[in-house]
N, C-alpha and C positions, 0 to 999 in steps of 0.2 A: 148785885153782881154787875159788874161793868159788861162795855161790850166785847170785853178782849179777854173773859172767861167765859167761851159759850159752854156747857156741859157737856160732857163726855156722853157718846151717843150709846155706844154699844160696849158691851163686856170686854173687847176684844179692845178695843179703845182704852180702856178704865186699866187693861193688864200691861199695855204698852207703858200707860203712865206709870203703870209700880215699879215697873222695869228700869225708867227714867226716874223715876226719885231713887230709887233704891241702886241705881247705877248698876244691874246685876238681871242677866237673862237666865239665873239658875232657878231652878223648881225642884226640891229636894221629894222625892218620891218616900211616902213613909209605909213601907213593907215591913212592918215589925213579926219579927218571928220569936216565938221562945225559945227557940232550937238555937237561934242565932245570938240574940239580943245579948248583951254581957251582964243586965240586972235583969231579976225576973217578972220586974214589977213594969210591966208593955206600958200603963198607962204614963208611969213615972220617965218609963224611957222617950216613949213621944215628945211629953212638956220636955224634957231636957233638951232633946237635937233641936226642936222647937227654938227654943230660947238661946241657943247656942248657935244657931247658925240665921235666924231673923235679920241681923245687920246686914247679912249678906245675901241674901235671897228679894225673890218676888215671891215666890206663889208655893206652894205645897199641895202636895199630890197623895192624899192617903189612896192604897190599892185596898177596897173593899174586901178582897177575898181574903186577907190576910185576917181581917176583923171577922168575916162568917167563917173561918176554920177555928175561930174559939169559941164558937156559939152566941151563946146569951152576955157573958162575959166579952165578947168580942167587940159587940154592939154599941156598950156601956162606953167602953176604951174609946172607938170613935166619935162617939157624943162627944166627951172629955178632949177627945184631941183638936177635933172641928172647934170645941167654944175656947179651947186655950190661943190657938192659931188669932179666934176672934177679938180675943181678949189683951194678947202683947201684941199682934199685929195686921192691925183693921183695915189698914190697906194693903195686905197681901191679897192674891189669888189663889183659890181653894180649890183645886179640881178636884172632883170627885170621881176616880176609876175604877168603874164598874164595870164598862164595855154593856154596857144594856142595850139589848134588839128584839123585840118580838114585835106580831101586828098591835093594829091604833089599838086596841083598848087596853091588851099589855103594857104597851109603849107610852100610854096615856098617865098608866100609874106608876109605873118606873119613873115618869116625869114628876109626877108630884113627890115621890117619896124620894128623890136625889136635890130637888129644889124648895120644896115647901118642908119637910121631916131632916132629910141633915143639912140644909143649907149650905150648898155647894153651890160655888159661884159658875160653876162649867162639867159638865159632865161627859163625860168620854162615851160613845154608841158605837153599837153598827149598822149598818143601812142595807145589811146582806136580805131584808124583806123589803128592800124600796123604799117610797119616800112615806108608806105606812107607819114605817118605824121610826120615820126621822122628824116627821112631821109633830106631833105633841111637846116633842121637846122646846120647837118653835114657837110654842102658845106662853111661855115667862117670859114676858118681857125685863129685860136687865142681864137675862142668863145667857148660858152661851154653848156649844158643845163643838168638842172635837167628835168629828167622825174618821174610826178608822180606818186605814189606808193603805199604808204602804207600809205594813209593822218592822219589826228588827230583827225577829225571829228565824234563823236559816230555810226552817220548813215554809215559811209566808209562798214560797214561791211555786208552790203545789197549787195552788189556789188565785193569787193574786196575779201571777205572770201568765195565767191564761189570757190568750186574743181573743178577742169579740167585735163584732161585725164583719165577721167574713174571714176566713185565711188569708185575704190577702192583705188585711188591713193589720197595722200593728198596737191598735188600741189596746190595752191590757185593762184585765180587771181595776186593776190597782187607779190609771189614767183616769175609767167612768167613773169611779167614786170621787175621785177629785172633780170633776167635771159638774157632777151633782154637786157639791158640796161647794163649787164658785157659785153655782146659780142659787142655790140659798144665800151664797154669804152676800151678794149683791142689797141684800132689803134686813138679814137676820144675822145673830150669832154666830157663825157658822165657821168654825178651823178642821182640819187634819192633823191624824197623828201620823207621823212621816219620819222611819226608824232612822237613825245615823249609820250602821250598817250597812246601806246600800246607797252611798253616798253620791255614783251617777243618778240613779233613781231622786234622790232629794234631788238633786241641781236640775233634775229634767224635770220635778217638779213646780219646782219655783220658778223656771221660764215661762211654764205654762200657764202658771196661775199665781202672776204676783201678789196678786192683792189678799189673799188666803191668810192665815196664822196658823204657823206651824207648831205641833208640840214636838219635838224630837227625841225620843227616848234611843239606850242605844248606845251613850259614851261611856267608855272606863268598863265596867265588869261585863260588857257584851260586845265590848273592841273596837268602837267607833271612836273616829279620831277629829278632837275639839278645834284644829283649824279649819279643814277640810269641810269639816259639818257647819260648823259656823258660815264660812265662806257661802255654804249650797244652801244655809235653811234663810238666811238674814233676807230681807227684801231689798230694794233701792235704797231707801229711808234707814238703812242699818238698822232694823226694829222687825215686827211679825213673825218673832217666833221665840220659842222658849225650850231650852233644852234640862231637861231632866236627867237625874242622876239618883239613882235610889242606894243600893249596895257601897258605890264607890263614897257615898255621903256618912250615911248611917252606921256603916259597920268598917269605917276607918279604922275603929282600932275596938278590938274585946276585950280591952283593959277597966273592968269597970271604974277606977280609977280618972282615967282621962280619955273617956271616952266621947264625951262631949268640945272638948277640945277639940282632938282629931278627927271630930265630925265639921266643926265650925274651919279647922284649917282646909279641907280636903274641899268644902263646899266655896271659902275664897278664893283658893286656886283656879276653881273650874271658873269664877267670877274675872278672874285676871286673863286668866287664859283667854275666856273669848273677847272679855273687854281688849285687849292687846291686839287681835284679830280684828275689829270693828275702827280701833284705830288707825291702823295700817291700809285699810282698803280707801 
């Protein structure tokens, strides 16, 4: 290795570079439902969008609970979907969305069974117990997590837009968790998930804490708008964040037919779109 390839240090480094090879800041979220899916065969549907939308994409996002609302059978399918991902594209980024929190010794084996059992390259938590919760995940080096934040969800603001430190101060929930979650990412893996729906919130995010990596869920079936978002989640460096699209990706069309098609188109688009954004600023 020469001196002008030093290694890529941190996860969050390693996702940027996919982003850069693969010219493309989309993470296609794979929420497979039966109710939805247009074959009934989830394992079969996965490899598809999978292979169908790879040239275009960085990273992929199975949402765990989609996989434990089919039991046994559920589990199986994400084995199958994680080692397909592995297997046509080795340099993608793997999130694994589970939203895992409990204290350390919970949080301890959440950590191994999301990094050592399905091999996900970054795990999605929350930190609503402190840094007991966030902390084990910190112990795989190579790995990485987003902690949740600032979600997309209309209701988030029952909870996260509470102030803290005083009524007079205007620190919100949502703010200390980003706060935590810079002073890990200083030395570890460490990003937020940071909804596109509330799109002043993103940009007053990313003033506060450049240096962060954002996942952004949020655009297309939950109304958040791919200039705007892009503009608020990008850092300096046009890089550090990654917007996801689950529904508006996967369920382009319930043609079983050509449904992998209008999964691979819906998912360039969202790649041009922000790319076209990224060029312009």
């Amino acid at each position: 290795m020469s001196n002008l390839e030093a290694p890529l240090k941190t996860m969050f480094e390693k996702l940027d570079a996919a982003a850069t090879k693969m010219n493309s800041f989309v993470c296609v979220g794979l929420d497979p439902s039966i109710d939805r899916a247009p074959i009934n065969d989830i394992a079969a549907f996965n490899i598809a969008i999978i292979d169908a939308t790879k040239d275009v994409v960085s990273a992929f996002k199975p949402q765990f609970a989609y996989y434990e609302a089919m039991g046994i059978e559920g589990f199986k399918i994400l084995e199958k979907t994680i080692q397909h991902i592995r297997d046509v594209a080795p340099d993608h980024i793997i999130i694994g969305d589970g939203k895992r929190g409990d204290i350390s010794t919970t949080a301890t084996a959440y950590a191994r069974a999301m990094y050592e059992i399905w091999d996900v390259d970054i795990a999605t938590i929350y930190a609503y117990q402190g840094s007991d919760s966030v902390e084990p995940f910190l112990k795989h080096p190579g790995r990485g997590v987003y902690i949740v934040c600032r979600t997309s969800n209309p209701s988030s603001r029952d909870i996260q837009d509470l102030i803290v430190d005083g009524a007079g101060d205007q620190t919100r929930v949502f703010d200390r968790v980003a706060a935590m979650a810079d002073r890990w990412s200083k030395a570890q893996n460490v990003g937020i998930v940071a909804g596109a729906t509330f799109p002043d919130d993103l940009k007053t995010l990313r003033t506060r804490h450049p240096e962060l990596h954002f996942l952004i869920p949020g655009v297309g079936a939950q109304g958040g708008e791919v200039e705007q978002t892009t503009k608020a989640g990008m850092n300096e460096h046009g890089r550090g964040f990654l917007i996801n699209s689950s529904r508006g990706i996967i369920y382009a069309s319930n043609d079983s037919l050509n449904f992998e098609r209008e999964a691979q188109r819906a998912a360039a688009l969202l790649r041009d779109q922000i790319n076209n954004v990224l060029k312009s600023q």
